[in-house]
Each structure stands twice: as C-alpha cells, then as structure tokens.
Backbone as JSON Lines, residues from 0, in Angstrom:
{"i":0,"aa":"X","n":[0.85,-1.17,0.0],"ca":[0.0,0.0,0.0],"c":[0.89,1.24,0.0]}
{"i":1,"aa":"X","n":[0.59,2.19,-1.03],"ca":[1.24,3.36,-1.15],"c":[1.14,3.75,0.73]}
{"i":2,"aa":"X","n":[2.27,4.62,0.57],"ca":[2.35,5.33,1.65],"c":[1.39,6.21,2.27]}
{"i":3,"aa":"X","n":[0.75,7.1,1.41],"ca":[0.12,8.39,1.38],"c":[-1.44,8.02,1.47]}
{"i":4,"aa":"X","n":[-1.78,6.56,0.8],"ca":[-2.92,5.82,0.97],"c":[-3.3,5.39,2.53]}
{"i":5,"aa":"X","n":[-1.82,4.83,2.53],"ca":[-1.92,3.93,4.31],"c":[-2.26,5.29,5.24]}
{"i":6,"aa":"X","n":[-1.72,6.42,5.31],"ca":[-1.77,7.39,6.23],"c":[-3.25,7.89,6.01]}
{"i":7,"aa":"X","n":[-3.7,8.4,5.02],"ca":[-4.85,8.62,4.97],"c":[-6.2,7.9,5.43]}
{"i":8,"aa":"X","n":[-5.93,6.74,5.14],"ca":[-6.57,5.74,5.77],"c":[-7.07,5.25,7.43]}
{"i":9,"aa":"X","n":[-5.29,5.55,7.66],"ca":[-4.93,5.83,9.01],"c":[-5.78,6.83,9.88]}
{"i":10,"aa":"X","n":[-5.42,8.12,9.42],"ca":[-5.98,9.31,9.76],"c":[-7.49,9.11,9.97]}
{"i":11,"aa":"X","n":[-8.11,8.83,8.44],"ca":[-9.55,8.17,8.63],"c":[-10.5,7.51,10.13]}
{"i":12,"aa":"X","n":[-9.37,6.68,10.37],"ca":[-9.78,5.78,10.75],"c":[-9.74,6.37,12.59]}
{"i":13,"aa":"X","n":[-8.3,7.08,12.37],"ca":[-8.56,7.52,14.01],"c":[-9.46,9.06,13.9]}
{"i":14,"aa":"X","n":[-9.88,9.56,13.22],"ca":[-11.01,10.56,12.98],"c":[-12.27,9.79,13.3]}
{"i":15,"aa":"X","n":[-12.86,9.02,13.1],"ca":[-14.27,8.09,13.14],"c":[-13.7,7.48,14.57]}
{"i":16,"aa":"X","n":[-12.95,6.98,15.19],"ca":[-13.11,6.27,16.7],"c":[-12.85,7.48,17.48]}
{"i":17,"aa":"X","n":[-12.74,8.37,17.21],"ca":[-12.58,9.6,18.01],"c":[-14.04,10.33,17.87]}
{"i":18,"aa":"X","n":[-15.12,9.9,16.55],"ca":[-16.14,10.84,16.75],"c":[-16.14,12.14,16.07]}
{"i":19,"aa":"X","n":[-15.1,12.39,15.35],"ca":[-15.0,13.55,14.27],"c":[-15.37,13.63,13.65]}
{"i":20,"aa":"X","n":[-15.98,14.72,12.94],"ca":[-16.11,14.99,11.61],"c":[-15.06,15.07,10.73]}
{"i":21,"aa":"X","n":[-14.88,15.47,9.25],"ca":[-14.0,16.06,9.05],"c":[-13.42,17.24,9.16]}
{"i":22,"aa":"X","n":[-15.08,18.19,9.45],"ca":[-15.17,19.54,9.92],"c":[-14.33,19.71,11.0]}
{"i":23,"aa":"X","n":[-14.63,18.85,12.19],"ca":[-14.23,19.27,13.77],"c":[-12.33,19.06,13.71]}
{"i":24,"aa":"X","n":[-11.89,17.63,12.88],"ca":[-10.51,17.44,12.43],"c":[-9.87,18.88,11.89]}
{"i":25,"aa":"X","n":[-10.21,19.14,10.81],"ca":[-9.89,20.68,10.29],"c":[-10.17,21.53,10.9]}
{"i":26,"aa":"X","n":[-10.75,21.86,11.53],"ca":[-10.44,22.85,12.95],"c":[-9.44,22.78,13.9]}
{"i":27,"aa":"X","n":[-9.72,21.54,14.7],"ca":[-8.63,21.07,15.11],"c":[-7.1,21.17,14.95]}
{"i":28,"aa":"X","n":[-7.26,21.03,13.4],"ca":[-5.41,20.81,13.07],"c":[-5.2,22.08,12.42]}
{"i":29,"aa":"X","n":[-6.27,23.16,12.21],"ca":[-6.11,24.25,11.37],"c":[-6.07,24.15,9.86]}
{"i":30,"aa":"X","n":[-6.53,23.26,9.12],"ca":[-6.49,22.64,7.9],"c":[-7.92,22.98,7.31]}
{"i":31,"aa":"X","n":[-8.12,22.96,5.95],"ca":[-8.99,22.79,5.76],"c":[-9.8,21.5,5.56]}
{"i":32,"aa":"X","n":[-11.48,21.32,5.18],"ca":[-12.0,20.45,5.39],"c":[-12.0,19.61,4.01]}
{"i":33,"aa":"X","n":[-11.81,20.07,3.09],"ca":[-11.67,19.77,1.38],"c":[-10.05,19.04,1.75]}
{"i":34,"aa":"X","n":[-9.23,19.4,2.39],"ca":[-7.59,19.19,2.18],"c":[-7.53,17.94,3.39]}
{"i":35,"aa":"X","n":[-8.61,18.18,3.84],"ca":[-8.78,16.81,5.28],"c":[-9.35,15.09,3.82]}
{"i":36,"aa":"X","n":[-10.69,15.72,3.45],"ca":[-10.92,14.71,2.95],"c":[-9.94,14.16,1.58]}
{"i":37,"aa":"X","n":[-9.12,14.79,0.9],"ca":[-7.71,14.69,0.1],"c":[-7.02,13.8,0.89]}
{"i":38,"aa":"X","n":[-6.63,13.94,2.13],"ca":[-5.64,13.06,2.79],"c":[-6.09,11.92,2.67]}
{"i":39,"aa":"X","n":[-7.4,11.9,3.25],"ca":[-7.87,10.46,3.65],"c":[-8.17,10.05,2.48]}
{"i":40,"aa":"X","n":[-8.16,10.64,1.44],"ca":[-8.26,9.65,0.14],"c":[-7.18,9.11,-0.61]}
{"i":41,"aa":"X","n":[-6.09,9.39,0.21],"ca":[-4.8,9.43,-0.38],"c":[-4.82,10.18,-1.79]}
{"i":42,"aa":"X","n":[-4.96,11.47,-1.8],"ca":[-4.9,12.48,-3.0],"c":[-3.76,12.96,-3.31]}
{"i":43,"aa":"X","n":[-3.7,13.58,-1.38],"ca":[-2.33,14.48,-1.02],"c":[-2.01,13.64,-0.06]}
{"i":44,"aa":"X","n":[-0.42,14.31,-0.34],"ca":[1.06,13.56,0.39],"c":[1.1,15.02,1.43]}
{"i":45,"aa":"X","n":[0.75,14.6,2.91],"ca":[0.96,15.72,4.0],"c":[2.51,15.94,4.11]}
{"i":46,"aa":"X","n":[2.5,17.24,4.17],"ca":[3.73,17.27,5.42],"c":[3.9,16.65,6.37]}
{"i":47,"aa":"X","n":[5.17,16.94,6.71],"ca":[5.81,17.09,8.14],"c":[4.86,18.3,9.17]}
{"i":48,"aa":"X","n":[4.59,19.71,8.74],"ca":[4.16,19.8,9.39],"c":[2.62,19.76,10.07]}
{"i":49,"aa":"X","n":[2.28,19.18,8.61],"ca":[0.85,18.86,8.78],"c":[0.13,17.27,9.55]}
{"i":50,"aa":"X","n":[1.56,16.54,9.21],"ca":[1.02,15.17,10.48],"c":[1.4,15.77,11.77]}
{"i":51,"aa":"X","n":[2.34,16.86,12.1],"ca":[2.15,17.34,13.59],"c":[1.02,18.28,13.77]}
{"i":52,"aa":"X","n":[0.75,18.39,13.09],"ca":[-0.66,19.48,13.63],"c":[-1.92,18.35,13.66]}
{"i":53,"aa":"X","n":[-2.1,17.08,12.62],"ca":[-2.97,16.07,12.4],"c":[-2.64,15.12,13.93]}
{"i":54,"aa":"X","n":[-1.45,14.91,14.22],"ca":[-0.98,13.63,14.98],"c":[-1.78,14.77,17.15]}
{"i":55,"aa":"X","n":[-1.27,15.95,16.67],"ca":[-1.88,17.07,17.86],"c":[-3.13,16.8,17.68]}
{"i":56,"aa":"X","n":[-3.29,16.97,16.87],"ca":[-5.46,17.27,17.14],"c":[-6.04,15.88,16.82]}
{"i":57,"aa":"X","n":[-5.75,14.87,16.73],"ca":[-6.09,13.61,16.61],"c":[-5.62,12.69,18.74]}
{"i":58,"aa":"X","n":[-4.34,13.59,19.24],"ca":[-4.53,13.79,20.27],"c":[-2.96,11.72,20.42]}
{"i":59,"aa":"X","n":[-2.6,11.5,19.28],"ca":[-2.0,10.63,19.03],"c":[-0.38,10.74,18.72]}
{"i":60,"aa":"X","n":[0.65,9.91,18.99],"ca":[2.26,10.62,18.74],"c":[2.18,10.08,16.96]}
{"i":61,"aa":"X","n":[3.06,10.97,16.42],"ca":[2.68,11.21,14.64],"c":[3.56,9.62,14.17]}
{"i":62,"aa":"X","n":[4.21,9.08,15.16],"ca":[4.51,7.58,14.02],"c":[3.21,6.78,13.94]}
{"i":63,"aa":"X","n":[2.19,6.89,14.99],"ca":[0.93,6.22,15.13],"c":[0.45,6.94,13.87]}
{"i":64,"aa":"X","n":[0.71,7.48,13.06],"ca":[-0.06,7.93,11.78],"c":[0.6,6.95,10.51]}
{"i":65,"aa":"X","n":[1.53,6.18,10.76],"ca":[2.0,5.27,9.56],"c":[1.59,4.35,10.11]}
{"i":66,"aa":"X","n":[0.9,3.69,10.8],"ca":[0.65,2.27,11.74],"c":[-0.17,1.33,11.18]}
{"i":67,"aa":"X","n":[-0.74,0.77,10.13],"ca":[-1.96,0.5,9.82],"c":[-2.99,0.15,11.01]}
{"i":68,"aa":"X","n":[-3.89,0.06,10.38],"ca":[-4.99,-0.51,12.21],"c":[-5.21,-1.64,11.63]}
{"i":69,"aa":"X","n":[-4.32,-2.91,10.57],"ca":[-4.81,-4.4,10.83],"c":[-4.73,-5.27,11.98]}
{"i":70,"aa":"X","n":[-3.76,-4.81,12.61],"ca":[-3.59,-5.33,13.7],"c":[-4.72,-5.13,14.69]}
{"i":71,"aa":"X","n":[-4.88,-3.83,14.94],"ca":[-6.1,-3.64,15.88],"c":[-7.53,-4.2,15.16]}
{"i":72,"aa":"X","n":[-7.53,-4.37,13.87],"ca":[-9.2,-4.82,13.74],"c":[-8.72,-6.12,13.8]}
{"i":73,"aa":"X","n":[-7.4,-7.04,13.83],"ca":[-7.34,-8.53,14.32],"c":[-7.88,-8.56,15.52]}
{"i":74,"aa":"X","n":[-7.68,-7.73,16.01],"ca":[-7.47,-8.32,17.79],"c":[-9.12,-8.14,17.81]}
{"i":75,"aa":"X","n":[-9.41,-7.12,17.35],"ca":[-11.16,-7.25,17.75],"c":[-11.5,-8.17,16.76]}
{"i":76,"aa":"X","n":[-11.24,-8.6,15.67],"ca":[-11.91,-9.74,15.87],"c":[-12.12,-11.55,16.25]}
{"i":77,"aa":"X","n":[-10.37,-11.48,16.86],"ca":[-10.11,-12.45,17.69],"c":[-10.84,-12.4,18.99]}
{"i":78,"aa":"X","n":[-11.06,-11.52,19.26],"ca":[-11.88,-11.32,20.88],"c":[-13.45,-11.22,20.48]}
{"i":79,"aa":"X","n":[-13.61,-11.01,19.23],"ca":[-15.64,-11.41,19.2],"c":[-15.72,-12.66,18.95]}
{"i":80,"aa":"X","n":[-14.91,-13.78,18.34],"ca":[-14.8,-14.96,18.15],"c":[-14.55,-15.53,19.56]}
{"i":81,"aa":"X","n":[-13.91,-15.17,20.54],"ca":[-13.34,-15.92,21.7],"c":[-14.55,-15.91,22.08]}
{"i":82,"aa":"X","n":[-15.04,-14.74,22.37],"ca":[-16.69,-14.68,23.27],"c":[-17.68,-15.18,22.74]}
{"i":83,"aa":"X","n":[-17.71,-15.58,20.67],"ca":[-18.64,-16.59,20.49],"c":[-18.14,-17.97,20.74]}
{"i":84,"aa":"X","n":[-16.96,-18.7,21.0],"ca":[-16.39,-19.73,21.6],"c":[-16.81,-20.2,22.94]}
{"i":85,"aa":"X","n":[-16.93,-18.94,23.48],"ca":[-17.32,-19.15,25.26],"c":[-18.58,-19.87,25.22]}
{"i":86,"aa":"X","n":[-19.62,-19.6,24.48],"ca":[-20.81,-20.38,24.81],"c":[-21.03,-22.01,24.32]}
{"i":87,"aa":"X","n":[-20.12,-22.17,23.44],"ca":[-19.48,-23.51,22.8],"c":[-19.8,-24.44,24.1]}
{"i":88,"aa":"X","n":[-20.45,-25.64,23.66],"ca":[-20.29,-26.7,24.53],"c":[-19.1,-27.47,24.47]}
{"i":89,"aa":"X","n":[-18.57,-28.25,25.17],"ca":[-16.45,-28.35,25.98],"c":[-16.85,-29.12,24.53]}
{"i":90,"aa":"X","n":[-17.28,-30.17,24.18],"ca":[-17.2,-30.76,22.87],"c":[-16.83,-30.25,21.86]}
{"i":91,"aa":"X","n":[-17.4,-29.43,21.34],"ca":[-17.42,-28.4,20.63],"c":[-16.29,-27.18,20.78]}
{"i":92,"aa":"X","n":[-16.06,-27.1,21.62],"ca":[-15.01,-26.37,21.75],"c":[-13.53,-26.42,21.12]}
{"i":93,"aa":"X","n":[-13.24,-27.87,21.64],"ca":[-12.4,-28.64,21.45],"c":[-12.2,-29.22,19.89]}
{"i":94,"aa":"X","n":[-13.5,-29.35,19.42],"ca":[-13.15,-29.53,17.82],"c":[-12.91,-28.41,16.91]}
{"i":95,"aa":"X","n":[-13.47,-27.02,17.84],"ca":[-13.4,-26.28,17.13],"c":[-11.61,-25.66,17.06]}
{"i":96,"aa":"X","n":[-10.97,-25.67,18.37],"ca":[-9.59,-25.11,18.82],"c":[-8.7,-26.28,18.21]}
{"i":97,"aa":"X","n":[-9.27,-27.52,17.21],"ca":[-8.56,-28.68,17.01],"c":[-8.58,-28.27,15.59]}
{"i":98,"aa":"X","n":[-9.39,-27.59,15.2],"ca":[-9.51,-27.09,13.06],"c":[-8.66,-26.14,13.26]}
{"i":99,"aa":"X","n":[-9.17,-25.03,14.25],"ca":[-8.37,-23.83,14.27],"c":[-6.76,-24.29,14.12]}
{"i":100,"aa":"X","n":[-6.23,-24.64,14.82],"ca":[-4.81,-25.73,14.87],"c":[-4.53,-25.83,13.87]}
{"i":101,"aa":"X","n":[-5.22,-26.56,13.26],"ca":[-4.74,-27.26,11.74],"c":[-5.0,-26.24,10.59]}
{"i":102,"aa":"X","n":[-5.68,-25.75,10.76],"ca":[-6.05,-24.65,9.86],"c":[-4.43,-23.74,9.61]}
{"i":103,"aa":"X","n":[-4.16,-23.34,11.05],"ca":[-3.21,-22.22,11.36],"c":[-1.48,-22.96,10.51]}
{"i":104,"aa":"X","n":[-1.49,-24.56,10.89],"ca":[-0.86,-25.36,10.77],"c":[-0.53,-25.4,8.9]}
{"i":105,"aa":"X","n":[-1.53,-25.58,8.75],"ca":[-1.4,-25.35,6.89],"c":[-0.91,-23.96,6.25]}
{"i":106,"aa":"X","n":[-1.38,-22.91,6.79],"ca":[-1.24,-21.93,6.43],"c":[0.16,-21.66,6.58]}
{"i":107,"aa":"X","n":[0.86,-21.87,7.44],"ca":[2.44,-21.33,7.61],"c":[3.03,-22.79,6.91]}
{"i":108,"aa":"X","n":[2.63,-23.45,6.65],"ca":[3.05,-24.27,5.35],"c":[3.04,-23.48,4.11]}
{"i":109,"aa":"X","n":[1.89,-22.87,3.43],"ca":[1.94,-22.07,2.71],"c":[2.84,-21.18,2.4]}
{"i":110,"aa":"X","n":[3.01,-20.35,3.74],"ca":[4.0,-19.4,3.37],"c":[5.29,-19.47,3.59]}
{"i":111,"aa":"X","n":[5.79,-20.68,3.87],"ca":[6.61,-20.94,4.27],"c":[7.37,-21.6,2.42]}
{"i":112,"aa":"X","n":[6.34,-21.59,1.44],"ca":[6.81,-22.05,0.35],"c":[7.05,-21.04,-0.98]}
C-alpha cells in the first residue's frame, strides 16, 4: 500500500473512533475540510508539518499515523470470536480449537513455500 494511501486511511480511521467529523478534524489541526478529505483519500502527500498538527489534534504521537490498524481490527476480531467460543459446549469447543490448529498449521506451510 502506497504510503500516502496507508496514512490517509490511518488518519480516517482515528477521525471516526474519536467521533470527528472532518469539519471538527480541520479545525482542530487548522487545515482545511476539502484538504482533510484529500488526505484520507490518499490524494495528497501531508507534510511534516501537517502530520504534527494532524498527529496534535487527533490527540496521538505522529509515528501512530504510519501504523496500519490491521492489527487492531485482528485483535477485535479475535476477541468477538473468543466470546462466540465461550458459549461452545467443551465438545465443541475442542473440535473447534482442534480445526483452528490445523487450519493455522497449513497456512504457515503455505507461506513458508
């Protein structure tokens, strides 16, 4: 993923779990609201000093602006799966943490080729 894509994206993404607009962001960072939605489309390539004014009013340190969030939407959705696991009867459980296994098991076969 282009660079300028991933950040925008980025940005996106911590704008919406924060509850922003793009309006309230461009206030925030002193930007405009046309040059907010450019970023997040990966249009425009920000500055330097515009991920410190973005990384300030997003309220985040500015390497957290190259970070992707796959990691964080893994983890949530390893933890909505655990909690549909929990109601699993032990039978069931067990066959299910026994595919998962093998599943995981094949796959780094894969890439391992």
């Amino acid at each position: 993923m282009r660079a300028t894509i991933l950040v925008g994206s980025v940005i996106r993404e911590l704008r919406k779990q924060r509850k922003l607009s793009q309006e309230q962001l461009a206030l925030r960072a002193d930007l405009t609201t046309s040059y907010i939605g450019m970023l997040e489309r990966g249009l425009k390539s920000p500055t330097v000093d515009t991920l410190e004014k973005l990384s300030s009013a997003l309220e985040v340190n500015i390497a957290e602006l190259f970070h992707s969030s796959e990691k964080s939407k893994n983890d949530s959705q390893l933890k909505k799966l655990s909690e549909r696991v929990e109601h699993f009867s032990d039978p069931t459980k067990s066959k299910f943490i026994e595919t998962v296994y093998t599943l995981a098991s094949l796959i780094k076969c894969e890439d391992e080729t």
